[in-house]
ZADO-1210 file (C-alpha; in nm, 4 decimals, padded with zeros to 6 digits):
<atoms>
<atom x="00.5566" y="-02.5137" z="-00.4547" code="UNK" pos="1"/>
<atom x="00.2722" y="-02.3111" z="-00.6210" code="UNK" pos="2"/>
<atom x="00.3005" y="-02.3259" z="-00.9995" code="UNK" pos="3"/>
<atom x="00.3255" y="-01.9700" z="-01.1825" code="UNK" pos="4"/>
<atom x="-00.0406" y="-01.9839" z="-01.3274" code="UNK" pos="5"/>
<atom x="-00.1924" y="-02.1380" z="-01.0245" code="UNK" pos="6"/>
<atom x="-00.0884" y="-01.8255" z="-00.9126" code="UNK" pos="7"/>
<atom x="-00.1888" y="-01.6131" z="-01.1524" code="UNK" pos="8"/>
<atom x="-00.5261" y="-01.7635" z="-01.1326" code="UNK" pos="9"/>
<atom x="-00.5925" y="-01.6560" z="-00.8117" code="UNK" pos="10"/>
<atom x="-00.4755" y="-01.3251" z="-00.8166" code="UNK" pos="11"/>
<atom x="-00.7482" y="-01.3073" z="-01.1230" code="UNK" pos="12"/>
<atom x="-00.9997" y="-01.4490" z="-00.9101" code="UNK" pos="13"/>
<atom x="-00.9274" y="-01.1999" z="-00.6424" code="UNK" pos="14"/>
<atom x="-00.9591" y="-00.9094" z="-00.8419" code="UNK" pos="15"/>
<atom x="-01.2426" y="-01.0443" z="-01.0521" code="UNK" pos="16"/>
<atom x="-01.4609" y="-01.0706" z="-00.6614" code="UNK" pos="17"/>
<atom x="-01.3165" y="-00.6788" z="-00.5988" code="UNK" pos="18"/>
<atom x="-01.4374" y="-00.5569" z="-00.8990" code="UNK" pos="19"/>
<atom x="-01.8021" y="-00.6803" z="-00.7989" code="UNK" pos="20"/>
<atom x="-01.7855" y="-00.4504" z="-00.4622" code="UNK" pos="21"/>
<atom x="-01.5080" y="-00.2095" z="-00.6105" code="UNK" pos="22"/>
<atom x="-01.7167" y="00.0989" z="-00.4796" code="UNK" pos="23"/>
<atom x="-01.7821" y="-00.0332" z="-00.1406" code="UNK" pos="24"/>
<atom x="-01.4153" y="-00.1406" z="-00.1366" code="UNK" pos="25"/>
<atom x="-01.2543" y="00.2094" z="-00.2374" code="UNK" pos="26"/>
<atom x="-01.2569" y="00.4148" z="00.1163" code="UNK" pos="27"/>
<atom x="-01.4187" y="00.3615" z="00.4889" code="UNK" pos="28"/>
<atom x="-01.7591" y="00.5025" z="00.4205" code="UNK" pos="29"/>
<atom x="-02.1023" y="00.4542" z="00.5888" code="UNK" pos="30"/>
<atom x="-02.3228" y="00.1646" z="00.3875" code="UNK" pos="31"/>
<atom x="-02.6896" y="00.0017" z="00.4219" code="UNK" pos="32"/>
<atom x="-02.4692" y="-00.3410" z="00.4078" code="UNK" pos="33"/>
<atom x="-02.5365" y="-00.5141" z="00.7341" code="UNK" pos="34"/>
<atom x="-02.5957" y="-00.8464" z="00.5281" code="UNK" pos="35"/>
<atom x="-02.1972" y="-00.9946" z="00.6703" code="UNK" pos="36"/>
<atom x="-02.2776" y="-00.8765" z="01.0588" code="UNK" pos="37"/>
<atom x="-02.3496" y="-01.1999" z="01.2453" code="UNK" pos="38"/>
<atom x="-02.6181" y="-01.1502" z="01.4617" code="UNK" pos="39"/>
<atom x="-02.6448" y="-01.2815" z="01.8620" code="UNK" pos="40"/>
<atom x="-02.8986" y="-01.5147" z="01.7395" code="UNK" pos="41"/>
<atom x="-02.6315" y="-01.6547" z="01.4519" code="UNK" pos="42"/>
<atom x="-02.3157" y="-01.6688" z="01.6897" code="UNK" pos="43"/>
<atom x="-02.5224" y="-01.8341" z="01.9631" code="UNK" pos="44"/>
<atom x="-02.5902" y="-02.0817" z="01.6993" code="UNK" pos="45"/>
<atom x="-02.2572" y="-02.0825" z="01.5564" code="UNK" pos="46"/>
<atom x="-02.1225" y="-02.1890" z="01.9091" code="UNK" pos="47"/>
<atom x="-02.3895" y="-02.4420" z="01.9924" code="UNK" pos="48"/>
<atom x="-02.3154" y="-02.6410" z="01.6643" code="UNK" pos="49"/>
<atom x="-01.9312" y="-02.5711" z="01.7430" code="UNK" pos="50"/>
<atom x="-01.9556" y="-02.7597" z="02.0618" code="UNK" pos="51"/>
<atom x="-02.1656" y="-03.0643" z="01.9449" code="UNK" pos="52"/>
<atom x="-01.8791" y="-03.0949" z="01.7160" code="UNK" pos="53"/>
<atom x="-01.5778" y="-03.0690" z="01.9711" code="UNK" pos="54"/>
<atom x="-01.4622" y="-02.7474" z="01.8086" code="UNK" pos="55"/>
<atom x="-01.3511" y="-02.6759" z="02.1299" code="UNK" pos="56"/>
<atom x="-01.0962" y="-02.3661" z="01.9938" code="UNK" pos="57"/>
<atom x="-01.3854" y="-02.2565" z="01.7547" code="UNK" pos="58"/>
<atom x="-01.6382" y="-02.2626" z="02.0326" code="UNK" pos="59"/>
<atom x="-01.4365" y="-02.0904" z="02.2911" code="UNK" pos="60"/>
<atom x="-01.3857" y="-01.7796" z="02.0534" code="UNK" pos="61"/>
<atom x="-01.7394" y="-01.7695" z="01.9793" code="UNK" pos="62"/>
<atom x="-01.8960" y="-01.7853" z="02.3173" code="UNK" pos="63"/>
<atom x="-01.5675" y="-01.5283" z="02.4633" code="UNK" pos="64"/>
<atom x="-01.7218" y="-01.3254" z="02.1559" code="UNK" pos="65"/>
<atom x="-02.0789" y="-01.3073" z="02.2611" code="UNK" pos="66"/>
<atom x="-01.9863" y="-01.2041" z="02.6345" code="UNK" pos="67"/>
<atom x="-01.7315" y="-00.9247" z="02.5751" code="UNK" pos="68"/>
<atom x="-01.8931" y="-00.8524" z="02.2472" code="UNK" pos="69"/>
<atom x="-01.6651" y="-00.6940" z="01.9449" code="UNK" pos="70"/>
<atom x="-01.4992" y="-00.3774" z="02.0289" code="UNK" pos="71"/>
<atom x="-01.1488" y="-00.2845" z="02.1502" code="UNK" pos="72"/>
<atom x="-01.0192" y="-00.0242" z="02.2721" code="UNK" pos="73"/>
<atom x="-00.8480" y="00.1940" z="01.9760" code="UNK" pos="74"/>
<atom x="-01.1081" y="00.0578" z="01.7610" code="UNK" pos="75"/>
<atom x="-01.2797" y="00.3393" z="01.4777" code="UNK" pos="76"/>
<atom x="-01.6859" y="00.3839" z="01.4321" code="UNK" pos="77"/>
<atom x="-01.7963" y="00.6269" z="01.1615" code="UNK" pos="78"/>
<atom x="-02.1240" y="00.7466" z="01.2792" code="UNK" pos="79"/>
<atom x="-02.3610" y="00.9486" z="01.0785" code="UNK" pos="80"/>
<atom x="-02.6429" y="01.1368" z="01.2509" code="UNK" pos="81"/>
<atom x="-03.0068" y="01.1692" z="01.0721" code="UNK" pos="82"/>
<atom x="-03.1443" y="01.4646" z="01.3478" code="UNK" pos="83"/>
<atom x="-03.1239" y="01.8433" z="01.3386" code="UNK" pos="84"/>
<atom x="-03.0164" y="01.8457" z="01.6914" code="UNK" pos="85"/>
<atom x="-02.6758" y="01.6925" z="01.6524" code="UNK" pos="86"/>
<atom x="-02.4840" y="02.0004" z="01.5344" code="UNK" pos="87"/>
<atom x="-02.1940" y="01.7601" z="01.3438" code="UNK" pos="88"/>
<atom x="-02.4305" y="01.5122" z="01.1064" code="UNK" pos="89"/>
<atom x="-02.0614" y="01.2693" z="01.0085" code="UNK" pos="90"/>
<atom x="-01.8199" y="01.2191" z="01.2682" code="UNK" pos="91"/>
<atom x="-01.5709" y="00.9450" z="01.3465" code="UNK" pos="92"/>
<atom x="-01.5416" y="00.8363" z="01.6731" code="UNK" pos="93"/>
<atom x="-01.2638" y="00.5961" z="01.8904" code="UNK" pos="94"/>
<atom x="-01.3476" y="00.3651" z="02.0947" code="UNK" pos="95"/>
<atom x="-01.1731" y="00.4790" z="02.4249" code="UNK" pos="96"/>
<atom x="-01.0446" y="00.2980" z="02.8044" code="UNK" pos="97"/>
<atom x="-01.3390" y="00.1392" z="02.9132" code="UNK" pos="98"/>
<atom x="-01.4982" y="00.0442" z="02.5740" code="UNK" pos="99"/>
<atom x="-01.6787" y="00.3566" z="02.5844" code="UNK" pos="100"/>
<atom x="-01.7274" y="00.5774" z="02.2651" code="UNK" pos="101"/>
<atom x="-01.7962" y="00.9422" z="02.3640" code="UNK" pos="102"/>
<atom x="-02.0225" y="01.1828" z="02.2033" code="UNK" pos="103"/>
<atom x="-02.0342" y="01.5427" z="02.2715" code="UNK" pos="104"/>
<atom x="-02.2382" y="01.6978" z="02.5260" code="UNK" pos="105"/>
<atom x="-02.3961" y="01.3535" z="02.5758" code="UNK" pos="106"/>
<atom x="-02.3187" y="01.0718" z="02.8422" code="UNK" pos="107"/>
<atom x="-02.0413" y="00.8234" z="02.7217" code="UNK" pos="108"/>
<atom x="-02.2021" y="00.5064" z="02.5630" code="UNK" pos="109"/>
<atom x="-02.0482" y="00.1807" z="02.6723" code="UNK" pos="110"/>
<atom x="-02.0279" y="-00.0633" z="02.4653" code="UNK" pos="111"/>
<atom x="-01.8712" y="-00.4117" z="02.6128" code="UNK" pos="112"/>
<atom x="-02.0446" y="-00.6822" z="02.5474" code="UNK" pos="113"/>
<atom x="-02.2053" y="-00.5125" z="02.2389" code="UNK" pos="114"/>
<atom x="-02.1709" y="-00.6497" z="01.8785" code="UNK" pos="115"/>
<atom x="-02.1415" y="-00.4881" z="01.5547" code="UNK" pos="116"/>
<atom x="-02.4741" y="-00.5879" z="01.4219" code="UNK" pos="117"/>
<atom x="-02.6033" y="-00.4368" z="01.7537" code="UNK" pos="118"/>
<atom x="-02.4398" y="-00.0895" z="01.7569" code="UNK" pos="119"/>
<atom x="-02.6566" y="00.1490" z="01.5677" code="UNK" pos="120"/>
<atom x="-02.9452" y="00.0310" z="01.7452" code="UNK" pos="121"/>
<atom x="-02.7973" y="00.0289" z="02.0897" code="UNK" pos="122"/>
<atom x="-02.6726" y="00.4008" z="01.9547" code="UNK" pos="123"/>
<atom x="-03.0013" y="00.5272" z="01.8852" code="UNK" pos="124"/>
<atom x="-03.1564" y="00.4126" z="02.1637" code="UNK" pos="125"/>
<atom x="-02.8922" y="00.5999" z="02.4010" code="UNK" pos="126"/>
<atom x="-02.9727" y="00.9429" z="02.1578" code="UNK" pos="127"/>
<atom x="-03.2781" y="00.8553" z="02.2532" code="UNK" pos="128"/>
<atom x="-03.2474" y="00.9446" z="02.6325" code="UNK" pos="129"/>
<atom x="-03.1847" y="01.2924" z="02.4580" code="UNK" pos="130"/>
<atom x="-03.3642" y="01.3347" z="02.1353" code="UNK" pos="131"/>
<atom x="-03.7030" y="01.2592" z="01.9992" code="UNK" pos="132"/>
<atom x="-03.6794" y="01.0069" z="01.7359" code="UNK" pos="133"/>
<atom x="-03.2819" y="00.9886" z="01.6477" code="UNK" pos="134"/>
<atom x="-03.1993" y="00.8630" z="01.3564" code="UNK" pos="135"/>
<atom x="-02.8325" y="00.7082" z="01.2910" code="UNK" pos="136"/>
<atom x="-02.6165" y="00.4817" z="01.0933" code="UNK" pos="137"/>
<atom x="-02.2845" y="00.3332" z="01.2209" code="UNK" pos="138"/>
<atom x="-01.9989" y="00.1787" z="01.0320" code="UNK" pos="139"/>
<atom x="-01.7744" y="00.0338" z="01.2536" code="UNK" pos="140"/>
<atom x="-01.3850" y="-00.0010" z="01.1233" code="UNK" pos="141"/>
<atom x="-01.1316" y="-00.2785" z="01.2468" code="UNK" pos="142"/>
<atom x="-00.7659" y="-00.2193" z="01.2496" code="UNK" pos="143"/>
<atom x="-00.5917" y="-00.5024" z="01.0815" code="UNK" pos="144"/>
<atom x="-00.2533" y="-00.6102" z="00.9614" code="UNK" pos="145"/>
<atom x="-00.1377" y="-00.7258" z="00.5917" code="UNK" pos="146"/>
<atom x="00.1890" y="-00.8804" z="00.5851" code="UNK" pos="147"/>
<atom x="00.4153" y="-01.0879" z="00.3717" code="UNK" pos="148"/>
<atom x="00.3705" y="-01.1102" z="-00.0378" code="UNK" pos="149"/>
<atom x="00.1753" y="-00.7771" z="-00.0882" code="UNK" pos="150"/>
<atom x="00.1780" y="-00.4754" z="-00.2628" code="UNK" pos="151"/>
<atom x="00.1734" y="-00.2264" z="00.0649" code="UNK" pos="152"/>
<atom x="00.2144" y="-00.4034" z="00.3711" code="UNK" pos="153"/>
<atom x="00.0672" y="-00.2507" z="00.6906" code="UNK" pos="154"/>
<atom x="-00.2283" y="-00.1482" z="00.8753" code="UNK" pos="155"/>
<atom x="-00.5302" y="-00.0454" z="00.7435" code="UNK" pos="156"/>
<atom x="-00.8663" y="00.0386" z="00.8964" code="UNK" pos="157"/>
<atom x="-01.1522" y="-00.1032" z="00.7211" code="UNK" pos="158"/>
<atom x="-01.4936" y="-00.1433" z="00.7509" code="UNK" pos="159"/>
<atom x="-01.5761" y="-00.4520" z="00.9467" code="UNK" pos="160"/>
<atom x="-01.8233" y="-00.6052" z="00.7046" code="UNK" pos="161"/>
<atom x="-01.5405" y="-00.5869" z="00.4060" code="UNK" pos="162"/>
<atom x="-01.4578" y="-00.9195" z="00.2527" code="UNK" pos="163"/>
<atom x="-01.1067" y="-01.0298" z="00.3331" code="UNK" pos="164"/>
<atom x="-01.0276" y="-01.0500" z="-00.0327" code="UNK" pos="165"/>
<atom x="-01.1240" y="-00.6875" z="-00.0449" code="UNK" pos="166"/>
<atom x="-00.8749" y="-00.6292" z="00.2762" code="UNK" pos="167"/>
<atom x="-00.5853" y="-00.8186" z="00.0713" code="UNK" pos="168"/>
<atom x="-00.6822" y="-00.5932" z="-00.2506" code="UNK" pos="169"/>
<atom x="-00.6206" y="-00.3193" z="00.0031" code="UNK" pos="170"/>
<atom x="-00.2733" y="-00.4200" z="00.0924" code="UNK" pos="171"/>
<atom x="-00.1816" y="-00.3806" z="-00.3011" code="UNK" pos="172"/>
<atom x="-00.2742" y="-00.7179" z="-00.3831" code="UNK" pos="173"/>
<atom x="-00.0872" y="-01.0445" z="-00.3957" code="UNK" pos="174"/>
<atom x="00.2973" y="-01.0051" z="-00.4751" code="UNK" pos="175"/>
<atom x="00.4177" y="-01.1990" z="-00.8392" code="UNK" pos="176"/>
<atom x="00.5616" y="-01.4823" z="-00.5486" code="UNK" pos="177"/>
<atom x="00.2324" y="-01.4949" z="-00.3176" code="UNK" pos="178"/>
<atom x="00.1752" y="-01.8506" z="-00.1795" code="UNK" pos="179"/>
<atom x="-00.2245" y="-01.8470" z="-00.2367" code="UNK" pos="180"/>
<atom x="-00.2367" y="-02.1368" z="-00.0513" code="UNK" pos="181"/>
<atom x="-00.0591" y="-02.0858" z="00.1811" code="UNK" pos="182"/>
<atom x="-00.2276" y="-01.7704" z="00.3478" code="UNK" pos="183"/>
<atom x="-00.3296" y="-01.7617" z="00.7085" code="UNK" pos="184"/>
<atom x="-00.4965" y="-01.5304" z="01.0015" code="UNK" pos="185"/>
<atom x="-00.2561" y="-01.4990" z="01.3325" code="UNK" pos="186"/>
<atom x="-00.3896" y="-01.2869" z="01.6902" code="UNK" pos="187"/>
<atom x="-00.0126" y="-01.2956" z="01.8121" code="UNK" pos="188"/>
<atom x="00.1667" y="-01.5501" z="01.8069" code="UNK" pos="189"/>
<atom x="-00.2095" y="-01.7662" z="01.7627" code="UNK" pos="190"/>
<atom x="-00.2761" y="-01.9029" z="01.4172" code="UNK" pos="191"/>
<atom x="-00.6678" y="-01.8830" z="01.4318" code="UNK" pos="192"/>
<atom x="-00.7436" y="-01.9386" z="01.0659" code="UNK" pos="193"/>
<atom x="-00.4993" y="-02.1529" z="00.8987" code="UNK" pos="194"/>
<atom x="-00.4099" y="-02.2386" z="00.5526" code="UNK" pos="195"/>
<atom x="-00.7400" y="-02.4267" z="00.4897" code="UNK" pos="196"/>
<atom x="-00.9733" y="-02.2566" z="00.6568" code="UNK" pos="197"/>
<atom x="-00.8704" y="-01.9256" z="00.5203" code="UNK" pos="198"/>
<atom x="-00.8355" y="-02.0524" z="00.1361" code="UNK" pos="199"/>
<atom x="-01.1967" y="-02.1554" z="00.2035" code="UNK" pos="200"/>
<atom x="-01.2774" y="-01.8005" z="00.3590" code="UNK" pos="201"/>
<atom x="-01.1482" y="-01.6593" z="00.0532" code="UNK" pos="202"/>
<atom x="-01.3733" y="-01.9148" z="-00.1794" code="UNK" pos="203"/>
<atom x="-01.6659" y="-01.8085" z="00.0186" code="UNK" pos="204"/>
<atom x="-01.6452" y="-01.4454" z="00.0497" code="UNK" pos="205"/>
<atom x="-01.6399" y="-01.4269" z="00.4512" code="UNK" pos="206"/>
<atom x="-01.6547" y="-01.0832" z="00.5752" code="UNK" pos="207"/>
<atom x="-01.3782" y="-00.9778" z="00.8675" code="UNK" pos="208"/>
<atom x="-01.6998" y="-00.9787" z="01.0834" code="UNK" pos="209"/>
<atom x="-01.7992" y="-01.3455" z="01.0046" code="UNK" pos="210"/>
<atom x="-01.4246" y="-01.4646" z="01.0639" code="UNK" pos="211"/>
<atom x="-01.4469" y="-01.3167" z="01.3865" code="UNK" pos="212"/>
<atom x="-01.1371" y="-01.0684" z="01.3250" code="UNK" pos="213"/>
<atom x="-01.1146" y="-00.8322" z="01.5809" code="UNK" pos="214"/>
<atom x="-00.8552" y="-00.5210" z="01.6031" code="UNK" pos="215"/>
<atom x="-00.4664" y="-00.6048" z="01.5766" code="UNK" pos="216"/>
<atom x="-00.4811" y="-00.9669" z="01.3796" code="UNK" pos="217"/>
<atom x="-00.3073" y="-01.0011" z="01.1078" code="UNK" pos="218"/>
<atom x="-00.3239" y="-01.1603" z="00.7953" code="UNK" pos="219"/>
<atom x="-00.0136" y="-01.3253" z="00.6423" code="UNK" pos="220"/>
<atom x="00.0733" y="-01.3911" z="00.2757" code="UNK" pos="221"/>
<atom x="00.3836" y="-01.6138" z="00.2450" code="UNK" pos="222"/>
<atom x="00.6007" y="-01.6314" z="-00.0325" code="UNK" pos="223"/>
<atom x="00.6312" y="-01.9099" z="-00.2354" code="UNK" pos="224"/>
<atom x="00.9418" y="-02.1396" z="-00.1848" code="UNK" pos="225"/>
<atom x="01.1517" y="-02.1419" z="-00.4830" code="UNK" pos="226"/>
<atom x="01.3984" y="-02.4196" z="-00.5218" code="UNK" pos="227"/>
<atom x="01.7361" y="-02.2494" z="-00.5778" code="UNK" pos="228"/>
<atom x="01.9906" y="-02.4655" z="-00.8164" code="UNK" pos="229"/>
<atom x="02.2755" y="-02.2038" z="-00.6751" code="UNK" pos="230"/>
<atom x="02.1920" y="-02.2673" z="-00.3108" code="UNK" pos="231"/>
<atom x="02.2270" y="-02.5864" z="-00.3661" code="UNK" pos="232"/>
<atom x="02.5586" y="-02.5713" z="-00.5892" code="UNK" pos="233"/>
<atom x="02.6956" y="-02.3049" z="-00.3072" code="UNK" pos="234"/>
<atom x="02.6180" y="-02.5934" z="-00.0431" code="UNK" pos="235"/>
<atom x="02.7402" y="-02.8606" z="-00.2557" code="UNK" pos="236"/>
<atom x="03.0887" y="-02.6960" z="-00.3062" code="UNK" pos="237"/>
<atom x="03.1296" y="-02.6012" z="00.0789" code="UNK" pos="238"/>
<atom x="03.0727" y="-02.9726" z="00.1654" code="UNK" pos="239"/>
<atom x="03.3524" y="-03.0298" z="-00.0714" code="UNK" pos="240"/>
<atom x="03.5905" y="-02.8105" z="00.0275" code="UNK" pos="241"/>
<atom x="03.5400" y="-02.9589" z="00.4067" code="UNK" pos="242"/>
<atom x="03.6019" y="-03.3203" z="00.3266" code="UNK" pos="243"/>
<atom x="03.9161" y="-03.2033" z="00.0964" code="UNK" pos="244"/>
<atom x="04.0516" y="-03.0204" z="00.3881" code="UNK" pos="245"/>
<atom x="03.9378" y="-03.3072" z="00.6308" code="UNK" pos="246"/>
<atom x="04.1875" y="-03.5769" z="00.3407" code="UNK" pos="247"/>
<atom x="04.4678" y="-03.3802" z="00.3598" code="UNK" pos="248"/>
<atom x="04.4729" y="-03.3755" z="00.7327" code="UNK" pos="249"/>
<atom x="04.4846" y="-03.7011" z="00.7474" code="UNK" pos="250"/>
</atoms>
């Protein structure tokens, strides 16, 4: 069981990290940050290292990562164009069947196999085909899950380069009874990032993009496990009451 001011503790930490990034953190907006987007270069790395290692789980979602790249269907991508001849310069975009995002009046850009860090430029270069020197910026947002010991439990879509201790500050923040420790990252019914590895993804200040979230996971925040002197008086006296009743049979 997690003591009361371990608890505490980290909820300060938390909100201490937040307050660092509290504009970035406050609505899905375009950003130069691009720092927490894992290149091809970084995950082909990543995988290599993975494998010398027999991280054969880590590997697998690394190198399934590079080939089918980091959208999903449903997915959101804020896209904000720099050119006079795109008539709407802000416009948010789904990623539809196909893993195609369509733009108007424009052929529909497809984008499997494409990472985040590689989507404005594989953007512009499709403008491109139509426009002399397009500018644009894209922000793509993941759809993720917050449930257990939080404030608002839900979805949310967020910006895919937002630390996960900005996602949880989304979700309301740790309940009074959050289990710190005890948090963890599920695709289904998958734990991919368990209590360990995500208290350390917390210490570090991973982004969703470097803990290779991708649309529908979910991130769990148990409750602590109180031990309950009336539980156990409640079971206590029903154990009685059986052997009485098993006496006087006899």
């Amino acid at each position: 069981m997690i003591k009361p001011s371990y608890a505490m503790s980290a909820m300060i930490a938390i909100i201490s990290a937040v307050a660092l990034g509290a504009v970035a953190a406050q609505t899905p907006t375009v950003t130069g940050r691009r720092s927490e987007f894992e290149s091809r270069a970084d995950l082909e790395e990543r995988a290599r290292l993975a494998e010398s290692q027999h991280r054969t789980s880590e590997a697998w979602t690394l190198r399934n990562r590079l080939e089918k790249g980091d959208f999903q269907e449903g997915d959101r991508i804020v896209v904000t164009f720099h050119s006079t001849a795109i008539a709407q310069p802000i416009e948010t975009t789904t990623v539809r069947a196909g893993k195609v995002i369509q733009i108007a009046r424009l052929e529909d850009l497809k984008l499997e196999g494409v990472l985040r860090s590689e989507l404005t430029d594989r953007l512009v270069a499709h403008l491109g085909k139509y426009f002399k020197d397009p500018e644009a910026q894209t922000t793509p947002l993941l759809r993720v899950a917050v449930f257990g010991s939080v404030g608002h439990p839900g979805y949310f879509y967020s910006p895919a380069d937002v630390l996960l201790n900005d996602v949880l500050m989304r979700a309301g923040g740790p309940g009074a009874d959050a289990d710190m420790k005890g948090i963890i990252v599920r695709r289904g019914s998958e734990i991919i990032w368990s209590e360990e590895a995500t208290q350390t993804a917390l210490i570090d200040g991973l982004s969703l993009d470097r803990l290779n979230l991708r649309a529908g996971d979910e991130i769990y925040v148990p409750p602590q496990h109180h031990f309950s002197w009336t539980t156990v008086f409640t079971v206590g006296v029903s154990i009685a009451s059986i052997i009485l009743t098993f006496v006087r049979l006899r």
